[in-house]
C-alpha positions in Angstrom: 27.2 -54.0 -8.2 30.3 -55.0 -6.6 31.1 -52.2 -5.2 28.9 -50.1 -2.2 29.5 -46.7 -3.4 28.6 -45.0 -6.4 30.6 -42.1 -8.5 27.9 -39.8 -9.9 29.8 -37.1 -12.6 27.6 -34.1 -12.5 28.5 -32.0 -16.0 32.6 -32.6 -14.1 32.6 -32.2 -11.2 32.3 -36.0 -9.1 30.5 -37.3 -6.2 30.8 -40.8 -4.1 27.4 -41.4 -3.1 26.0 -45.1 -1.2 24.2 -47.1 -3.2 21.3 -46.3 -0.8 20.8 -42.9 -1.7 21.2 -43.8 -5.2 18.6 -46.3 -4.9 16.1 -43.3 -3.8 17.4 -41.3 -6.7 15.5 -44.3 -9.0 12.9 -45.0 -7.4 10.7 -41.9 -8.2 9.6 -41.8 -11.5 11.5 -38.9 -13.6 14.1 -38.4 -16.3 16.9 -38.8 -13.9 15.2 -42.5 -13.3 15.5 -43.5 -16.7 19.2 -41.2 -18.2 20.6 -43.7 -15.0 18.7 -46.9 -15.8 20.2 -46.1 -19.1 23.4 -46.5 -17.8 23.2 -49.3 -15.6 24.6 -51.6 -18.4 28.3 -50.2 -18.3 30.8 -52.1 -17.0 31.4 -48.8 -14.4 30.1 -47.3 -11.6 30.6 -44.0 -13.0 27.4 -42.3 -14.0 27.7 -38.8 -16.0 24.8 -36.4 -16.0 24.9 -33.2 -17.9 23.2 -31.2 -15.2 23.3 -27.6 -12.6 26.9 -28.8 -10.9 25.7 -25.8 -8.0 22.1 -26.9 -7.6 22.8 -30.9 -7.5 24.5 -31.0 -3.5 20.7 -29.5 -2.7 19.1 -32.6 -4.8 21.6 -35.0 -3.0 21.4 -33.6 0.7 17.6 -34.4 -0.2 17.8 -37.9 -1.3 20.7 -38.2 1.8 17.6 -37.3 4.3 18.8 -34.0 4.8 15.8 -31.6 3.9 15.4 -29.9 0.6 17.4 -26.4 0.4 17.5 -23.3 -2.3 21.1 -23.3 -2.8 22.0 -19.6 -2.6 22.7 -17.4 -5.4 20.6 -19.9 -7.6 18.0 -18.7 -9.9 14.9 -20.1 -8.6 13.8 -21.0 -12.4 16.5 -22.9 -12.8 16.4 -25.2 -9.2 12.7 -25.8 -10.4 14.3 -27.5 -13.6 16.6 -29.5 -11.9 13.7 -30.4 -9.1 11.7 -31.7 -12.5 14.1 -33.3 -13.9 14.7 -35.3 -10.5 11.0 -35.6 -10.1 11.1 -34.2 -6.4 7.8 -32.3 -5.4 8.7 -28.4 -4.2 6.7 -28.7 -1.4 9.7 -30.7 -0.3 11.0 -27.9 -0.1 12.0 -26.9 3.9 10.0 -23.9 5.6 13.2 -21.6 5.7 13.2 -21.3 1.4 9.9 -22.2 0.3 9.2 -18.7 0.7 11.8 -17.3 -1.3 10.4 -20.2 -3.6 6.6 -19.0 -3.7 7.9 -15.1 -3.6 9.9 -15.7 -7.0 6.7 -17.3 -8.7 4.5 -15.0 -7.7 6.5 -12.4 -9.1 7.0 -14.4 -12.3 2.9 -14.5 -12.3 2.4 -10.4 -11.4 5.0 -10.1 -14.3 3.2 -12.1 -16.6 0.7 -8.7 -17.2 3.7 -6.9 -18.0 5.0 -9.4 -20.7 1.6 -10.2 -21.6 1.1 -6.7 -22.8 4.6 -6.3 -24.3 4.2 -9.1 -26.5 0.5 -8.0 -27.7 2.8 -4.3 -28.0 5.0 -6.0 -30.3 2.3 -8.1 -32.1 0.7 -5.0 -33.0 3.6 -2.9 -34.0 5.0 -6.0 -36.3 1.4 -5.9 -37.9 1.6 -2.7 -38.1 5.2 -2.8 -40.0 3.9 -4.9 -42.1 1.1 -2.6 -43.1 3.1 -0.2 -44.0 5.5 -2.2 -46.2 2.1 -2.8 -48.5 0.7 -0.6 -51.0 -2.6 1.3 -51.4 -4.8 2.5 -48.6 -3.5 -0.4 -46.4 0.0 1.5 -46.3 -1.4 4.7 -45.9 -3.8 4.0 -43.2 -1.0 2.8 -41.6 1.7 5.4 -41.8 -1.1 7.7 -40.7 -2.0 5.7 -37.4 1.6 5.2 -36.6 2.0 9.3 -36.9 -0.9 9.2 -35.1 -0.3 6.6 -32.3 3.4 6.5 -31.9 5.4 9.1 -30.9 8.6 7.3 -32.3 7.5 6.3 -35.7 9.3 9.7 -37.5 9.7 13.2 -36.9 6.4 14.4 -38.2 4.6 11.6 -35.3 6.3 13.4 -32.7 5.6 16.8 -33.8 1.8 16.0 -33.8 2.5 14.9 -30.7 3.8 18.0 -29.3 0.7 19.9 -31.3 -1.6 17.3 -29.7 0.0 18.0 -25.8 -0.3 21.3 -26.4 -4.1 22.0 -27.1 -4.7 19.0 -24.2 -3.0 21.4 -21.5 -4.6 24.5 -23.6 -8.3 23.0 -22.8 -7.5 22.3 -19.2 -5.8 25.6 -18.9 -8.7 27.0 -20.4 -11.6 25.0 -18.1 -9.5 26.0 -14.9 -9.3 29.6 -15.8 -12.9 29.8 -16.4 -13.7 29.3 -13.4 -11.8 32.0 -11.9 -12.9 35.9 -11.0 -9.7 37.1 -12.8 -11.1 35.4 -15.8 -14.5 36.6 -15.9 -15.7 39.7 -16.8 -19.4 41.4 -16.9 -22.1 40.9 -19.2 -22.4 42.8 -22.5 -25.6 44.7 -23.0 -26.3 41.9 -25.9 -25.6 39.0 -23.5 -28.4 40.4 -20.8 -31.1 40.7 -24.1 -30.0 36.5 -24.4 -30.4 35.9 -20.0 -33.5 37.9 -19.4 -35.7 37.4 -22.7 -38.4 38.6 -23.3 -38.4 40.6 -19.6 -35.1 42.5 -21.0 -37.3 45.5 -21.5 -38.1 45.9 -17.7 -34.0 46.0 -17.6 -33.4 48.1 -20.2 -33.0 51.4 -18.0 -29.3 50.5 -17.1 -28.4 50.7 -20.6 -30.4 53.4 -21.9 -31.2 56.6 -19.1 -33.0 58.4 -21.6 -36.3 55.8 -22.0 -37.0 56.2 -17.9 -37.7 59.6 -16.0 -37.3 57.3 -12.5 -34.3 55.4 -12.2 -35.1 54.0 -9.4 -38.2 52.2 -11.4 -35.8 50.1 -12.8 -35.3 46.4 -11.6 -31.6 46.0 -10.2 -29.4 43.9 -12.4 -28.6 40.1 -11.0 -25.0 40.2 -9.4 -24.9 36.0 -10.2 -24.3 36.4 -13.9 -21.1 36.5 -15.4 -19.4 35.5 -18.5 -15.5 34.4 -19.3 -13.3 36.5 -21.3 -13.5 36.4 -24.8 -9.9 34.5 -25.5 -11.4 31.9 -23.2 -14.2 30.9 -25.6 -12.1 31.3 -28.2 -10.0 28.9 -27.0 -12.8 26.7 -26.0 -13.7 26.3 -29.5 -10.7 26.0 -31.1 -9.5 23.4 -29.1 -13.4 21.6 -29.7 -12.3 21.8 -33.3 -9.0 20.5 -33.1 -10.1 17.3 -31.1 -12.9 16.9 -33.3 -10.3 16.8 -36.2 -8.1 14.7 -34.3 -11.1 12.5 -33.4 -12.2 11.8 -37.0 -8.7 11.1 -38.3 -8.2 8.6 -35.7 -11.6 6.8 -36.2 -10.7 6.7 -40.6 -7.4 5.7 -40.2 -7.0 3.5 -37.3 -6.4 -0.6 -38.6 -9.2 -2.2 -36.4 -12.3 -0.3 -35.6 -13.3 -2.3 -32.2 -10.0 -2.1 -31.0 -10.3 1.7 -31.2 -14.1 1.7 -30.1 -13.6 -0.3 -27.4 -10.0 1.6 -26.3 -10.3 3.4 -22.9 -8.4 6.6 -23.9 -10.8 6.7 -26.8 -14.1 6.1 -24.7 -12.7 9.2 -23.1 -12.5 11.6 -26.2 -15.7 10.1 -27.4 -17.2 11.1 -23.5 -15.2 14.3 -24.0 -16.5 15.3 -27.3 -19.9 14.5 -26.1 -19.8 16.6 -23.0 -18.8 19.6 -25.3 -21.4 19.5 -28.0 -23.5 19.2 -25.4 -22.4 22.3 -23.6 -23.2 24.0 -26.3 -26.3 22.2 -27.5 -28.0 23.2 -23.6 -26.6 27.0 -24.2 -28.3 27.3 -27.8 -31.6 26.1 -26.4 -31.5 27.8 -23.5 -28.8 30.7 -23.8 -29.7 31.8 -19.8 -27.3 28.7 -19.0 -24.2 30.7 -20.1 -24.4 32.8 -17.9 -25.4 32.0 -14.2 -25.3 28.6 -12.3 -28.1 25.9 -12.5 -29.1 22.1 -12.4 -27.3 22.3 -16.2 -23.7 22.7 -14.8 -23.8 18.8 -14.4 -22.9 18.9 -17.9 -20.0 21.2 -17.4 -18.9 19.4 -14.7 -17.9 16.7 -16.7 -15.8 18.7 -19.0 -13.1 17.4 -16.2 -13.0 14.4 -18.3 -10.6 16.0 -20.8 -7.8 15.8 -18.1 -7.8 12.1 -18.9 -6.5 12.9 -22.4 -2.7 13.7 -20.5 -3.2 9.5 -19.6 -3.6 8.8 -23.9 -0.5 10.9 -24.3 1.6 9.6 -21.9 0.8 6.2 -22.2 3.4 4.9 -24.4 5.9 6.3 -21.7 7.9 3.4 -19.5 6.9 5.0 -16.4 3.0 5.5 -16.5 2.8 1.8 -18.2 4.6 0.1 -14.9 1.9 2.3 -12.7 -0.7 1.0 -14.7 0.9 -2.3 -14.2 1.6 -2.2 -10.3 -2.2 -1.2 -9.3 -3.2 -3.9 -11.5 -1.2 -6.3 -10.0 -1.9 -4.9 -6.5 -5.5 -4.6 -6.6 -6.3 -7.7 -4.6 -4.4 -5.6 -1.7 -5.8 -2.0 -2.4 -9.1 -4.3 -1.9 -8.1 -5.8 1.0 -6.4 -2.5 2.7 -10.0 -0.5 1.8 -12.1 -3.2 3.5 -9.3 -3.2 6.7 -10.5 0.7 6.7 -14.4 -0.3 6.2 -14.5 -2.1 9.2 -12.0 0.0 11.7 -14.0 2.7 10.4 -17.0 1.1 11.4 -15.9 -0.4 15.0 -13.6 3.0 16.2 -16.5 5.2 15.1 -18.8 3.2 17.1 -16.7 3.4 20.2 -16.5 7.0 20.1 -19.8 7.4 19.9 -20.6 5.7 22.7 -17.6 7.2 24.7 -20.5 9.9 25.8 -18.4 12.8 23.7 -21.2 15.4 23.2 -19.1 16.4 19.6 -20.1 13.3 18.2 -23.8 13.5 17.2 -24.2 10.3 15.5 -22.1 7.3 14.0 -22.4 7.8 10.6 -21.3 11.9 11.4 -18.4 10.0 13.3 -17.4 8.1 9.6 -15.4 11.1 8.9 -13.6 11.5 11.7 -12.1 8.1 11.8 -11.4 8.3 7.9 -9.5 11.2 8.6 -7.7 10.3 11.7 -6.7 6.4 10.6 -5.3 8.1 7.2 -3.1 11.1 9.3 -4.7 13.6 7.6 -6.9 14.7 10.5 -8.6 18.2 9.4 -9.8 19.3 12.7 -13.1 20.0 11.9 -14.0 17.5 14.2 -12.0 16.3 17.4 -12.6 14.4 20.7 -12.6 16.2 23.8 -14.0 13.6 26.3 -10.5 11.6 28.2 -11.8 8.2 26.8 -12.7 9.8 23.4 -9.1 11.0 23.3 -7.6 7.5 24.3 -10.1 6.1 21.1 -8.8 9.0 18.9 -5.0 7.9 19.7 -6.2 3.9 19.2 -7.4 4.9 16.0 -4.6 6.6 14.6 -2.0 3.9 15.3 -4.0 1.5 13.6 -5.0 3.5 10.9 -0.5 4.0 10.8 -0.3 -0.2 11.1 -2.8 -0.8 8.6 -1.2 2.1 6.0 2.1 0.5 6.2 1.3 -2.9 6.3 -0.3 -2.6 3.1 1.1 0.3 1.1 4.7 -1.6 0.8 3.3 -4.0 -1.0 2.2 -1.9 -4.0 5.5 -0.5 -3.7 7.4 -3.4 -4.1 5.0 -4.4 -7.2 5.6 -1.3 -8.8 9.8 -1.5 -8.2 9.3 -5.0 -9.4 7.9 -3.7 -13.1 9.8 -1.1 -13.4 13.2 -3.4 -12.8 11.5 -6.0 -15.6 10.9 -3.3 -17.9 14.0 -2.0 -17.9 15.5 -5.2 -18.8 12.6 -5.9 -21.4 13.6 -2.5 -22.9 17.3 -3.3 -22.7 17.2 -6.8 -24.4 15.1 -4.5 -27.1 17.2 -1.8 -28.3 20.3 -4.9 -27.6 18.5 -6.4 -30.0 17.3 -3.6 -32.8 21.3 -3.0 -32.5 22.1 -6.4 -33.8 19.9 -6.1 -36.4 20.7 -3.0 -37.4 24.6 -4.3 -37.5 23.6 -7.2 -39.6 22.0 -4.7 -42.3 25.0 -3.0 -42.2 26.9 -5.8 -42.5 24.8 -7.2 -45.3 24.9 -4.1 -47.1 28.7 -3.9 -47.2 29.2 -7.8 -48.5 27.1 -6.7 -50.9 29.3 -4.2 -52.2 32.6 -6.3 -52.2 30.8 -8.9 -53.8 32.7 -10.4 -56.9 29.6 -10.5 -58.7 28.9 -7.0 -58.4 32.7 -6.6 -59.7 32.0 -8.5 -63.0 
């Protein structure tokens, strides 16, 4: 060329560059290489590229020797185009961004549960919509699953869902009652025939005076059996019913069987309903379980499951989905922060036990006491009272504090990271149900003024 420098137009706005740095510019192999080599047959030293005006001085300083910058105020997205499109590597990239760099694309990758999900959301509800626009059973099984499964469908979906929340916290109201004193009363005469048996007759004193000259003959009456109130049982088996309605209608009507067998909220109303019947089943055969503690109550303990029915109707709300979202996304660090805690755990109850403090009897008794103390709680039960014991203890709970708030932020900052997204997501949603909504309207009335409806 004749002359040395070089005018590069970058979408209007100019630069002057040597022909040195825009010999580096062509020699790596990308689409900048050939759009200029295009160009090189003009009788002009003017070269335009339709390109980022606000990310190109980082591309130039670069190519100029300069070290590869993120231009602020620059989507990181978009400097990642222009780096493609001028085939430069980001690990160019200088020490001072290239962590704003990684940061943004691990975001971009945690986010990708969120959208991943949205979009299978969508897929299912457009499937769904176009179920219902059939005919036959198809259209009915899927206005009835949509009643059933969302919320916002019509008015009758959400007043099933109001019914539904209502016998979910009726049943947990119920469970927690029952074990109360103020919700238990003592046994009926007919109830004592069912726990003693065939031995009621030695019993049968207390309830009949006349039939025994010596009270005192009489056995006394165990002071371990009780029974809940009658509105409690009641409500027990109403609310059994209900779910076992509720149950059925979701297992005819829902579109996909092993979707709904394979759901989690479902594997917990089929564990529910299970734990129920089989309350009952245990108390039929043996009707002495109704009324007194034993190996049994295993069963009734997990009648806690039924709390996670509150997680199936919540579960379409923005909230709980982004805290699903953030301890998925954060699990590699919950993993990391627990085995942090496994082995301070390990090392700080080791030291106090061999600080000489007569409270600690053991190392594995000492687990407790550095749980407790590296997580702030610190009960009390147990306590050092040796000097070098104490100076462990105070050890301990600074680096039980470090290790908390090294890791905790980081589910934080996941979870204010989904909920940002799905605010937007939900945003560019009802932005774009508006628009369609307007073009309907605005369909509708060009129908109306239409000069063929006139004639």
């Amino acid at each position: 060329m004749e002359t040395s420098n070089i005018i590069l137009n970058i979408s209007g706005t100019k630069y002057e560059i040597s022909s040195t740095t825009f010999i580096r510019m062509t020699l790596i192999d990308s689409d900048a290489k050939l759009t200029l080599e295009k160009m090189k047959g003009q009788d002009k030293c003017d070269y335009f590229l339709e390109r980022n005006p606000n990310v190109f001085p980082a591309v130039l300083s670069y190519f100029q020797g300069n070290g590869l910058h993120v231009p602020a105020l620059t989507c990181i997205a978009e400097f990642k185009n222009e780096l493609d499109f001028w085939g430069i590597c980001p690990k160019e990239i200088e020490h001072c961004c290239y962590s704003k760099y990684v940061c943004f694309y691990d975001d971009q990758n945690a986010l990708k549960i969120l959208t991943d999900d949205q979009s299978q959301r969508n897929k299912q509800r457009a499937e769904l919509q176009q179920r219902i626009s059939a005919n036959g059973w198809i259209a009915i099984q899927a206005r009835v699953w949509s009643v059933l499964e969302e919320p916002s469908f019509n008015f009758l979906a959400k007043g099933y869902f109001y019914v539904s929340a209502f016998f979910v916290i009726t049943s947990i109201a119920a469970l927690v009652c029952g074990t109360h004193a103020t919700f238990m009363r003592s046994l009926r005469e007919s109830e004592w025939k069912e726990f003693f048996g065939d031995e009621f007759s030695l019993y049968k004193g207390h309830f009949d005076s006349t039939l025994l000259i010596d009270n005192s003959t009489v056995p006394p009456l165990p002071n371990n059996a009780w029974a809940p109130l009658d509105f409690l049982t009641y409500v027990d088996f109403i609310t059994t019913c209900f779910f076992t309605i509720e149950f059925v209608l979701r297992l005819v009507f829902c579109p996909t069987k092993k979707t709904f067998v394979l759901s989690f909220f479902n594997m917990v109303d089929i564990f529910s309903l299970v734990v129920m019947y089989s309350k009952y089943v245990v108390e039929a055969v043996n009707p002495k379980e109704k009324y007194t503690a034993s190996v049994f109550d295993i069963v009734h303990c997990f009648q806690i499951v039924r709390v996670f029915r509150l997680f199936r109707l919540v579960k379409n709300f923005n909230g709980f989905r982004v805290l699903l979202y953030a301890m998925k996304a954060s699990v590699c660090e919950v993993l990391l922060m627990s085995l942090f805690l496994i082995v301070a755990m390990l090392l700080f109850s080791a030291f106090v036990f061999f600080s000489g403090d007569a409270v600690f009897t053991s190392i594995p008794d000492a687990f407790w006491w550095a749980i407790v103390t590296m997580t702030t709680v610190g009960y009390g039960d147990i306590y050092p009272t040796q000097p070098l014991s104490k100076t462990l203890g105070a050890v301990c709970a600074v680096t039980g504090v470090c290790l908390l708030a090294i890791i905790i932020p980081i589910f934080v900052n996941n979870f204010l990271l989904f909920y940002s997204y799905s605010k937007v997501w939900r945003n560019k949603e009802y932005t774009k149900e508006d628009i369609d909504q307007q073009k309907k309207t605005s369909k509708i009335s060009i129908t109306k003024v239409s000069p063929v409806d006139d004639c």
